[in-house]
Structures are given as structure tokens and as C-alpha cells.
C-alpha positions as CSV (number, residue, x, y, z in Angstrom):
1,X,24.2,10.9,0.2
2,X,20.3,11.8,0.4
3,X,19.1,12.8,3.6
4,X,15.9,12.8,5.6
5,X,13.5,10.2,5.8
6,X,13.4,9.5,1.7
7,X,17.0,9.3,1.3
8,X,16.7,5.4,2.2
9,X,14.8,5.1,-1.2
10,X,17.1,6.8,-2.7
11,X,20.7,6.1,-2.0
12,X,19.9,2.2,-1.8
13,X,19.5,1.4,1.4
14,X,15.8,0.4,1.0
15,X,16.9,-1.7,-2.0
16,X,19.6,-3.5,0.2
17,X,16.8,-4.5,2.7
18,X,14.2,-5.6,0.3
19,X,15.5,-6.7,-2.7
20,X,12.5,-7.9,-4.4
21,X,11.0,-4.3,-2.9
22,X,7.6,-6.7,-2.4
23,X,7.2,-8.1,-5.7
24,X,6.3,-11.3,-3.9
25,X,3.3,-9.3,-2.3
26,X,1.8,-8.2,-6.0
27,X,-0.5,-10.9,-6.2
28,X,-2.6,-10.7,-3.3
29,X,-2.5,-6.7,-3.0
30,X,-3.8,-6.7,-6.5
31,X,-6.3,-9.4,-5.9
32,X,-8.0,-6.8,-2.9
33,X,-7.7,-4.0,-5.6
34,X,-9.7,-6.0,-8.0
35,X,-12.1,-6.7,-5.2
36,X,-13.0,-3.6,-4.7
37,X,-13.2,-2.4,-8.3
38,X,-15.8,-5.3,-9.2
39,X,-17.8,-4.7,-6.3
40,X,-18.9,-1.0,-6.9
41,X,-18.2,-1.8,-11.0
42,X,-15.2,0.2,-11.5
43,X,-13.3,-0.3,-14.6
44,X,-11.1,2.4,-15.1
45,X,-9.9,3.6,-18.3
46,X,-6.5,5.2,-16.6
47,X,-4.8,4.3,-13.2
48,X,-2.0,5.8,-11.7
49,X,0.2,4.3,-9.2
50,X,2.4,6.8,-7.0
51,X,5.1,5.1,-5.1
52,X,4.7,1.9,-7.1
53,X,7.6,-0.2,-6.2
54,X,8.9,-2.9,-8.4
55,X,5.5,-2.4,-10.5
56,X,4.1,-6.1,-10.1
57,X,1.0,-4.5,-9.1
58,X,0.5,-1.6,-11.6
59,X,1.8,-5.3,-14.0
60,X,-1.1,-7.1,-12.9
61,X,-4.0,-4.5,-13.4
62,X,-2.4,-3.3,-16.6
63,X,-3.2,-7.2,-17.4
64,X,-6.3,-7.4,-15.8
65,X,-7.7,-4.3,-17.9
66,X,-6.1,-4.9,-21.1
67,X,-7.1,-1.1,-22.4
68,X,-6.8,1.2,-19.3
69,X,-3.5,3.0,-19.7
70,X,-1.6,2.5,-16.3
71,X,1.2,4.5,-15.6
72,X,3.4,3.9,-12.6
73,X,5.4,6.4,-10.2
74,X,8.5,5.9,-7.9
75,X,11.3,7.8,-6.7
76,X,13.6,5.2,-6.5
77,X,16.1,4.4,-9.4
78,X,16.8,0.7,-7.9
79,X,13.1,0.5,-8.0
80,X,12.1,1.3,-11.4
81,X,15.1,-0.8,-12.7
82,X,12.6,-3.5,-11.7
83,X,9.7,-1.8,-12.9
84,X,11.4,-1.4,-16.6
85,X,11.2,-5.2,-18.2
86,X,7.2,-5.2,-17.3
87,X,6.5,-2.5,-19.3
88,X,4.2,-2.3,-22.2
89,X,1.5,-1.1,-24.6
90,X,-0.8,0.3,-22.0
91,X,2.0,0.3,-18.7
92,X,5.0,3.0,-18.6
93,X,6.5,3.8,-15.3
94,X,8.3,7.5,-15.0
95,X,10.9,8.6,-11.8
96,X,8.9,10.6,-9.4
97,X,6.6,11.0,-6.2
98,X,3.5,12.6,-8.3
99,X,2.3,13.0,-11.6
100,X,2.7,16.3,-13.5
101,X,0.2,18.9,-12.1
102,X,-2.8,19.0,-15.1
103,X,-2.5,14.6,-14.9
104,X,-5.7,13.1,-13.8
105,X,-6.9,9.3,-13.7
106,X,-9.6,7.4,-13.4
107,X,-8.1,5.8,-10.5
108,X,-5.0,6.4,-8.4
109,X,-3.1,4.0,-6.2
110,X,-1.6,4.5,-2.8
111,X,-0.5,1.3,-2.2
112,X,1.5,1.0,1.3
113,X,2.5,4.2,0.4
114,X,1.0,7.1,3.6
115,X,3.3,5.2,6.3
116,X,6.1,6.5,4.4
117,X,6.2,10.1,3.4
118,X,7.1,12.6,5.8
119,X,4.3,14.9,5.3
120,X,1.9,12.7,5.2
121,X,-1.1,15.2,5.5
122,X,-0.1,17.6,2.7
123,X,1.0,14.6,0.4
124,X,-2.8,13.1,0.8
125,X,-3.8,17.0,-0.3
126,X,-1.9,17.2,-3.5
127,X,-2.8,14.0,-4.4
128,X,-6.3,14.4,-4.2
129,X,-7.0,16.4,-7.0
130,X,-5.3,13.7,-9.8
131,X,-8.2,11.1,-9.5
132,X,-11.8,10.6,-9.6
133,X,-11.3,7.9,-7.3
134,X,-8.4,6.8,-5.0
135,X,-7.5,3.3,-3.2
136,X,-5.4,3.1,-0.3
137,X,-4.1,0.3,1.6
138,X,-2.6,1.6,4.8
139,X,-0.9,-0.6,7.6
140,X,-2.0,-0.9,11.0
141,X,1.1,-0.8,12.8
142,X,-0.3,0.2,16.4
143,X,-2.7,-2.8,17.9
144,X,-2.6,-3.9,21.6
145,X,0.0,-6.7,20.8
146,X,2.5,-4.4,19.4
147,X,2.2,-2.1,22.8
148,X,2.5,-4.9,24.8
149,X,5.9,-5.9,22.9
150,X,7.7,-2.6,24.1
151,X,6.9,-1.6,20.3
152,X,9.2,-3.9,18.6
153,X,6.9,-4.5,15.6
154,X,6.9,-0.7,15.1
155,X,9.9,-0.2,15.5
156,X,11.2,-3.2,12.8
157,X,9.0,-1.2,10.5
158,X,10.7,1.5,10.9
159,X,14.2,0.2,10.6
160,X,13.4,-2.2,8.0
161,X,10.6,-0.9,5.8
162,X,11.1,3.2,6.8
163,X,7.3,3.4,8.1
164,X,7.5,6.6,9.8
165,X,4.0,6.6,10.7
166,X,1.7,4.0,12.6
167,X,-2.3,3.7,12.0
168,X,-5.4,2.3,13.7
169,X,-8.2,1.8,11.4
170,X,-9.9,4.9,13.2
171,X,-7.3,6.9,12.8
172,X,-6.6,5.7,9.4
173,X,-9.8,6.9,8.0
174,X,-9.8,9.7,10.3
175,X,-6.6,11.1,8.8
176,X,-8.2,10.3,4.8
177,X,-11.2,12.7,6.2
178,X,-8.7,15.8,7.2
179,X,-7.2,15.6,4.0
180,X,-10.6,15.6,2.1
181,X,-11.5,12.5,1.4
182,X,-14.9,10.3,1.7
183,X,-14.6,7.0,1.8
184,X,-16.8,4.7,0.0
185,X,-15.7,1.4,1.2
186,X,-13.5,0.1,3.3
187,X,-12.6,-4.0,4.6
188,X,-9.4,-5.3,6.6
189,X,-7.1,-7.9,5.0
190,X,-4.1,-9.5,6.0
191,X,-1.1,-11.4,3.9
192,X,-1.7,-14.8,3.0
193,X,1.5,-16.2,3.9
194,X,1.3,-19.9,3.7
195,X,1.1,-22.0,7.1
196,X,3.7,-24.5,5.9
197,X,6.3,-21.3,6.0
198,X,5.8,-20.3,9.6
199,X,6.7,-21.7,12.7
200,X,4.3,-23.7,15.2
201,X,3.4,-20.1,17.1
202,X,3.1,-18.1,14.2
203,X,0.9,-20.8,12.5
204,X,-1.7,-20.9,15.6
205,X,-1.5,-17.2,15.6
206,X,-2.2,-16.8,11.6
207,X,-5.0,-19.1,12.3
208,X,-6.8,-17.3,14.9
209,X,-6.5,-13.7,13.1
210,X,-8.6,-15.8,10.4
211,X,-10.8,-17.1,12.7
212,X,-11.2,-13.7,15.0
213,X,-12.0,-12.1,11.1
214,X,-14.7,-13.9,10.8
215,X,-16.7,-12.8,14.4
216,X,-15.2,-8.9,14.3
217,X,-12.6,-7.9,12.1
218,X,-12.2,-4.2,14.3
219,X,-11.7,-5.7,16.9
220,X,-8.8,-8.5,16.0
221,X,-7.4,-5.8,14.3
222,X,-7.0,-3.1,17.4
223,X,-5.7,-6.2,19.2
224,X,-3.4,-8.1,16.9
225,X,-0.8,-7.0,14.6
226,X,-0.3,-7.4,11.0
227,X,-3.4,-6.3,9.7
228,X,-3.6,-3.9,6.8
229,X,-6.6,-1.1,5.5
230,X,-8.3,-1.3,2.3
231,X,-10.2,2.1,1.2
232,X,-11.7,3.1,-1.7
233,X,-12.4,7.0,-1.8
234,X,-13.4,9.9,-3.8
């Protein structure tokens, strides 16, 4: 059996937890990709995904820009088993946690990805150097409400995703910056999961994250939980 922290990717434990390994997610994770591409008019000609999942987002962009070459990147076996059947002309996915050492894209993806790896810092060096620019999307984990719940949100993140580390949006960018990042752009988001699925307190609380959004996303953010970082660097 695989130990450490990446042994639950690898000996199927993650798989046993999350079947679907987000595919459900791929939608709206690739709709705040495309977001930020169109705003500063990105359109890559190759993307790269590391730690890419069941591919349904690498699927979607490959889609979305019919002629970039994507090529996804995942550690897991169980995981590219579902990453296989979506392959095509322009989307191949290959086992492992980087590309090869002379690779280099247009645009690489780090897609819920930092939380996970043990060395986080080093990992955000060596990937650094294999695009011209990089999006992240980073969970914020630590907020006020999940302090005040004797750190049960963390720590279900920990059992049941294996997030071994817990941003802020400060330290977030802060830990982009150390690694050698700038960050172009930045903007908070949150799932969309639908009202009609959640309970009474959960729906008044989806509701006012919305509505708290709206007068200061920071702020809702250091306070509530659930919220997740979108950056675009170089």
C-alpha cells in the first residue's frame, strides 16, 4: 500500500470517497476558467491540466477551443480510467503529477489542486516554469465560521477530500507570491448548488453568501465558509 499523504490517490481510497472524483463540479469550474480567459482575451493554443481528475474540465475547454491541444495530468489510475472515454483529437491525458521537464503551455491549470500536495511551496516552483500563464482555483478552508465550529469543516476536508492545507484569500495569494508568481486577476466564487437540494438552513445560508457577494466579497469570504479563489497569473 502507498503511504504519505498521496497514497489516498493512489491505492483507492480517494476513489472510494468520491466516486465521480467531481465530475459533477466540471461545469461551473470551467465556466470561471472561461471567465477569466475572455476577459483579458486569452485563447490558448495549448493547456495543461496537472492533477486533472476525472478530466470533465480539461473535456470542456478542449471543446470550448476546438484547436488548442489540451493535455491532462493525474496520478491516480482510478482517475484516468475516467479521464480515458473523453479523449480526443486535441485532449490526451498521461499518468503523472507534472509534465516532462522541456513541456511548456500556453496555459496551465491548477484546479483544486495546492490544498493537496505535501510540498506545496516547491510544487508551485516547479510548476512555474511550464506555462506562460497559470490559473488556480484554491479553497478557502479557514473563515471565522469554520473556527467557530471546533474546525469541523477542515477537518471533513481533510478526511474526506485529503486537503492538507487551509487558505485565506490573503494567504492564498501571499503563498502564489513566495513561489514567484504575479497575479493578474483574481475574483471569489462559490458552487452553485441548487436551493431545491439543501435543507431550510443551508438554503438561507447559500442565499446570504450571494447576497453578502454582492456588498464585499473579502469580507463574506474571511467569515463564511465554502468560498473558493480564482487567480490568473504569470
Amino acid at each position: 500500500m502507498n503511504r504519505g499523504p498521496a497514497g489516498m490517490y493512489r491505492d483507492g481510497t480517494y476513489g472510494r470517497k468520491n466516486p465521480m472524483w467531481h465530475e459533477e463540479d466540471a461545469p461551473y469550474k470551467a465556466k470561471d476558467i472561461l471567465a477569466l480567459l475572455a476577459k483579458h482575451g486569452i485563447r490558448p493554443a495549448t493547456i495543461c491540466e496537472v492533477g486533472c481528475g476525472s478530466g470533465g474540465i480539461l473535456a470542456l475547454l478542449a471543446r470550448e477551443f476546438g484547436s488548442a491541444q489540451c493535455t491532462g495530468y493525474d496520478i491516480s489510475e482510478q482517475a484516468l480510467a475516467l479521464c480515458r472515454p473523453k479523449e480526443s483529437g486535441n485532449l490526451h491525458f498521461l499518468a503523472g503529477s507534472l509534465p516532462q521537464a522541456d513541456a511548456r503551455f500556453d496555459l496551465v491549470l491548477a484546479i483544486d489542486v495546492l490544498e493537496h500536495v505535501e510540498d506545496y511551496i516547491g510544487f508551485l516552483k516547479e510548476l512555474r516554469g511550464k506555462g506562460a500563464r497559470t490559473i488556480f482555483r484554491v479553497p478557502l478552508n479557514l473563515s471565522v465560521q469554520s473556527v467557530l465550529l471546533r474546525s469541523r469543516p477542515i477537518l471533513r476536508a481533510r478526511e474526506a477530500y485529503g486537503h492538507l492545507h487551509y487558505f485565506t484569500q490573503e494567504t492564498a495569494l501571499a503563498t502564489l507570491r513566495d513561489a514567484g508568481y504575479r497575479t493578474v486577476d483574481s475574483f471569489l466564487t462559490f458552487a452553485p448548488i441548487s436551493m431545491d437540494a439543501l435543507g431550510p438552513g443551508r438554503a438561507v445560508l447559500k442565499r446570504l453568501k450571494r447576497a453578502c457577494l454582492q456588498v464585499s466579497p473579502a469580507w463574506v469570504a474571511r467569515m463564511l465558509d465554502g468560498f473558493s479563489l480564482m487567480v490568473l497569473a504569470e
